[in-house]
C-alpha positions, 0 to 999 in steps of 0.5 A: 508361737505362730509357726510352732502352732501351724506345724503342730496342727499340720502333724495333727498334734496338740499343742498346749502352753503353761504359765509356770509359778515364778516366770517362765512358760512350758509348751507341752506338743503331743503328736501321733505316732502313725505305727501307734494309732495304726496297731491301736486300731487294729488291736495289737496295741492296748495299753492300761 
């Protein structure tokens, strides 16, 4: 878990673990889309 971690933090993403009811574990990795956040701040890009 450490090496996903640091890479996910190298990327500026987040990373998130849950539990699931009856064993097992989900990792839940959100990472920036560098076209994504460059249209959002320029306004071309709105979502909702």
């Amino acid at each position: 878990m450490l090496g996903i971690s640091e890479r996910v933090a190298l990327l500026q993403g987040k990373l998130r673990l849950h539990n699931q009811p009856g064993g097992g574990l989900l990792l839940e990795v959100e990472l920036p889309h560098p076209r994504i956040e460059a249209a959002t701040a320029n306004g071309r890009w709105m979502t909702g």
